[in-house]
KEKE-3310 file (N, C-alpha, C; in steps of 0.2 Angstrom, whole numbers, plus 5000, padded with zeros to 4 digits):
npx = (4475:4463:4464:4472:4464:4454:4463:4464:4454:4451:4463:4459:4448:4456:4461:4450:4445:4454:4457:4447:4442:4455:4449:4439:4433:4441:4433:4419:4421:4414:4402:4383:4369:4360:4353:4346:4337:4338:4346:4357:4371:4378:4375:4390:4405:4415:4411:4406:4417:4424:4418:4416:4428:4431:4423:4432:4443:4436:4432:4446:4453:4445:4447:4459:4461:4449:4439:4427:4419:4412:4419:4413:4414:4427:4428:4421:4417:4419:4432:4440:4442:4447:4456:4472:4468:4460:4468:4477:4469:4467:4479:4480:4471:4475:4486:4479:4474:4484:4490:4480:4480:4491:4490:4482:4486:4484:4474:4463:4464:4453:4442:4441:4431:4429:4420:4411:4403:4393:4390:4397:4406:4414:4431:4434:4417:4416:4425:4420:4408:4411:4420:4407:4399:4409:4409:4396:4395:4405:4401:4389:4397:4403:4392:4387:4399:4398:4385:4391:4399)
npy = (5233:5243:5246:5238:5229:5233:5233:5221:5217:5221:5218:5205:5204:5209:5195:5186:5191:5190:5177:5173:5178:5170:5158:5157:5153:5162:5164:5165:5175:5186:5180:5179:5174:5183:5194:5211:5223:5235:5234:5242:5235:5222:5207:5199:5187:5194:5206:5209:5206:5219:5229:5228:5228:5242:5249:5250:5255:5267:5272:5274:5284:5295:5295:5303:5308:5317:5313:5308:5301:5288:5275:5269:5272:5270:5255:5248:5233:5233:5240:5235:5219:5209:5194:5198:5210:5213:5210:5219:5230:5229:5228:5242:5245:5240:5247:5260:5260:5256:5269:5275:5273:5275:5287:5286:5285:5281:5274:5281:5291:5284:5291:5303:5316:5317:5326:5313:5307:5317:5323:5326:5313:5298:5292:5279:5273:5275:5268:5257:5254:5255:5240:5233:5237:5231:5219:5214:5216:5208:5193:5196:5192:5177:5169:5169:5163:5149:5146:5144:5132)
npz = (4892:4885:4870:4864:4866:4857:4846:4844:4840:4828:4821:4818:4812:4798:4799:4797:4785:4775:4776:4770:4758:4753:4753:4742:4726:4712:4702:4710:4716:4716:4715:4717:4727:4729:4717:4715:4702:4710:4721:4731:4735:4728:4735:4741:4742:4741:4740:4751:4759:4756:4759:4772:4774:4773:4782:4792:4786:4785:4797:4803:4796:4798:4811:4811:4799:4798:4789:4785:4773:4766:4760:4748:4735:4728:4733:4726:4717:4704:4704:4712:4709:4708:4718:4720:4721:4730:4741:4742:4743:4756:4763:4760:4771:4782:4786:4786:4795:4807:4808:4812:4825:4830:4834:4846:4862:4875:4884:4889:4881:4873:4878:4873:4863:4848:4832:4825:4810:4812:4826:4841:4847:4859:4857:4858:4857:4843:4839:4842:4834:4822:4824:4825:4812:4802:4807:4801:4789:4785:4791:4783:4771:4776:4774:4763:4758:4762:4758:4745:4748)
capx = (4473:4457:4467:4476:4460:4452:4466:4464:4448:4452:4469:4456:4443:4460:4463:4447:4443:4461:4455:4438:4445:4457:4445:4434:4438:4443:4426:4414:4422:4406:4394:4378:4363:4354:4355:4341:4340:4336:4351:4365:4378:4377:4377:4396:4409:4421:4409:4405:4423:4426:4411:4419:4436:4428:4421:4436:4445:4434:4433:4452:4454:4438:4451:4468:4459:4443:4437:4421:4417:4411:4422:4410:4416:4433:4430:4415:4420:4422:4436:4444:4438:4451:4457:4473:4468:4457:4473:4482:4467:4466:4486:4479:4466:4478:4491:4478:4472:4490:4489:4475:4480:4494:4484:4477:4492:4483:4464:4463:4462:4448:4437:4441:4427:4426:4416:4411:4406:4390:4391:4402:4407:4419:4433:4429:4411:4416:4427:4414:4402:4415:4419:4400:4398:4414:4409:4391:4397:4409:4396:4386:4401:4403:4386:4388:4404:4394:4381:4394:4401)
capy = (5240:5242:5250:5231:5224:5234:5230:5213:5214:5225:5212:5198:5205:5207:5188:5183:5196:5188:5169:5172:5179:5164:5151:5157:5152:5169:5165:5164:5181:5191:5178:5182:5172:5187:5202:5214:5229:5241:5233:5246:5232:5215:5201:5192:5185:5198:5211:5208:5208:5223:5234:5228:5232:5250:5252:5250:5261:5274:5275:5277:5290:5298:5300:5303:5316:5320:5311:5303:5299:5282:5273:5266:5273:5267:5250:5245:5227:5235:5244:5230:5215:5201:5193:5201:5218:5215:5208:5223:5234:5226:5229:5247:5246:5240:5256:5267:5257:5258:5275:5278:5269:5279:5295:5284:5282:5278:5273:5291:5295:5282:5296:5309:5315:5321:5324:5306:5313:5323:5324:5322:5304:5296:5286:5271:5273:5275:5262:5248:5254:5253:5236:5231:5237:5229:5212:5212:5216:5200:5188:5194:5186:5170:5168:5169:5158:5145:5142:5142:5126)
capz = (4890:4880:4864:4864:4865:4851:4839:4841:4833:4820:4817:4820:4807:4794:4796:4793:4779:4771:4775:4767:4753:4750:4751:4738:4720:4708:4697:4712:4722:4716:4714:4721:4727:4726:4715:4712:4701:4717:4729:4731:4736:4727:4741:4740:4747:4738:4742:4758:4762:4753:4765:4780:4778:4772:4789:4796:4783:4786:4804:4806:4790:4800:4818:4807:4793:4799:4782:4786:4768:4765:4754:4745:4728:4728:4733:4723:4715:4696:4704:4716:4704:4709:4725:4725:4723:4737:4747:4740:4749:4765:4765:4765:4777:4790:4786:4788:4805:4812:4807:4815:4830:4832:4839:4851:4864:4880:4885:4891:4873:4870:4879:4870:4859:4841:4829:4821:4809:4814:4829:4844:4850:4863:4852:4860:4853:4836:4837:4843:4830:4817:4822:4823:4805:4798:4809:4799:4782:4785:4793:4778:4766:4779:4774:4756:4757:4766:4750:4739:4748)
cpx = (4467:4462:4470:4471:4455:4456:4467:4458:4449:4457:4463:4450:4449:4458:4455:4442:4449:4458:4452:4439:4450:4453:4440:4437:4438:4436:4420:4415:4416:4400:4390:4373:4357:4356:4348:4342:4338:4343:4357:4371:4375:4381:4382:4400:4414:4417:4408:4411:4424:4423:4415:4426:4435:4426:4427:4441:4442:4433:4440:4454:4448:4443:4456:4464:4453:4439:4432:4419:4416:4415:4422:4412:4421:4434:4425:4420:4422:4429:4443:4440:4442:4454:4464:4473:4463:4464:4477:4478:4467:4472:4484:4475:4470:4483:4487:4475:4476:4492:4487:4476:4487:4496:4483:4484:4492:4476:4463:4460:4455:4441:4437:4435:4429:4421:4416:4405:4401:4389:4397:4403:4414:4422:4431:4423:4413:4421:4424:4411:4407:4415:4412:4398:4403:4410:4401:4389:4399:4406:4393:4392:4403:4399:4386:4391:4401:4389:4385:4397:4398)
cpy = (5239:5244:5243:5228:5227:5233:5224:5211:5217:5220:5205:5197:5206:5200:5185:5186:5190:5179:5166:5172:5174:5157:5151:5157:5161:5170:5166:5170:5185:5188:5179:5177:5174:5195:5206:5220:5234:5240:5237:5242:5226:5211:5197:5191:5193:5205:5214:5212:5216:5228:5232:5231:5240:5252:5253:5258:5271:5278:5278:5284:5296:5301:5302:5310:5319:5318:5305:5300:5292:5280:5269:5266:5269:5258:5244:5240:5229:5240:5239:5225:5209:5201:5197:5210:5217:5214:5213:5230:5235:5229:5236:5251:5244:5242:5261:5265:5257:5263:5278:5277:5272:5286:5291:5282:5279:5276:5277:5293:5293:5287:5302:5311:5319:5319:5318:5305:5319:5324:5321:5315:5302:5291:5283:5270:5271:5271:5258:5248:5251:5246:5231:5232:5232:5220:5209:5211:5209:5194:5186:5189:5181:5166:5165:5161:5150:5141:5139:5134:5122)
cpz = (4884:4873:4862:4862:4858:4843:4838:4839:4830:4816:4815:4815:4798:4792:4794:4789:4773:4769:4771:4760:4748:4749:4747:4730:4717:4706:4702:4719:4723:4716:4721:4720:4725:4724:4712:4709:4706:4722:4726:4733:4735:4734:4739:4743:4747:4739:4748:4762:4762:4760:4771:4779:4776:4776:4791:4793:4784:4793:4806:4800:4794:4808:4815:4805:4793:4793:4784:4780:4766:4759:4748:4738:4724:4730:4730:4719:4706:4697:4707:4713:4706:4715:4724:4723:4728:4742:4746:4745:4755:4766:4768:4770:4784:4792:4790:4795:4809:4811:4813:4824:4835:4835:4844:4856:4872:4881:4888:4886:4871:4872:4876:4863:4853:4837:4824:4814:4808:4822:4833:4848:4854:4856:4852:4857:4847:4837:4838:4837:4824:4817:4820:4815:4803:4800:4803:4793:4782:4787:4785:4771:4769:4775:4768:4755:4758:4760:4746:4740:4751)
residu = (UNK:UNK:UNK:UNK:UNK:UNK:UNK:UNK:UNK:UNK:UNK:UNK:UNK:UNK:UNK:UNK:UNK:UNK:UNK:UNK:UNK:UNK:UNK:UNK:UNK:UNK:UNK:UNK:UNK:UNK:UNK:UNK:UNK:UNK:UNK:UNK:UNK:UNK:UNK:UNK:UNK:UNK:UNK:UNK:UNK:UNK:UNK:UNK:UNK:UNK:UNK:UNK:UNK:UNK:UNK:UNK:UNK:UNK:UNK:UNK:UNK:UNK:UNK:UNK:UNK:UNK:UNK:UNK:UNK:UNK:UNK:UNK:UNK:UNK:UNK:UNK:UNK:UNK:UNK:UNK:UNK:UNK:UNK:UNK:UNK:UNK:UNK:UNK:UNK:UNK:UNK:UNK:UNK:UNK:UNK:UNK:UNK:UNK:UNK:UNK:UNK:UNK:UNK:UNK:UNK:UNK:UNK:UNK:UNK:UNK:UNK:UNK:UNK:UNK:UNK:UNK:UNK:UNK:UNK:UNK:UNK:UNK:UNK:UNK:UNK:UNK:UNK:UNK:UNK:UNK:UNK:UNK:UNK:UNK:UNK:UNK:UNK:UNK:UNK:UNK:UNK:UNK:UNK:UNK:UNK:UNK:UNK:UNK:UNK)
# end
């Protein structure tokens, strides 16, 4: 069933949101290669992470509450600053994924459109894109992690 198969990359972007996050030291969560004063999101592992599980959060807050809002406010790294309040986010990023996942009770559903959030979109769509943002955000901190060792 496709619905199986989309939540094993949503479980599959958790683990390696979680792993990424463990194997970087506390002091080098935020460091950044490159920080300029113009960039809206410092490039880091901790941040990277953070933006991906943010997509995810806000696509399933987006089919559950109709809350498209980016949740870029809330999870900016002066608000989640240490690894485990990032592990303590994640925890609620894959409440409100099985949440979310809890509307969705057959791949019948995945066809169903709503508005995503300006226009209308088959689930399925808006879940692919979700995980494509989340996967790019998390590469972008692989990437990171990668210099750092």
């Amino acid at each position: 069933m496709l619905i199986e198969t989309l939540d094993g990359y949503f479980d599959s972007l958790d683990s390696r949101q979680r792993a990424l996050v463990n194997s970087i030291s506390e002091v080098r969560l935020f460091w950044s290669p490159v920080s300029t004063s113009d960039s809206m999101l410092t490039l880091s592992v901790g941040g990277g992470v953070l933006r991906s599980a943010a997509m995810v959060e806000q696509v399933f807050l987006g089919i559950t509450r109709r809350l498209w809002d980016d949740p870029f406010e809330w999870t900016l790294p002066e608000k989640i600053s240490t690894k485990k309040a990032i592990m303590g986010y994640l925890g609620e990023v894959v409440e409100a994924r099985n949440n979310g996942l809890a509307f969705i009770t057959s791949d019948g559903d995945l066809s169903r459109r709503l508005p995503a959030p300006e226009m209308l979109k088959p689930i399925l769509q808006v879940l692919v894109e979700a995980v494509a943002r989340a996967e790019n955000y998390l590469g972008q901190a692989e990437a990171v992690a990668k210099m750092l060792t």
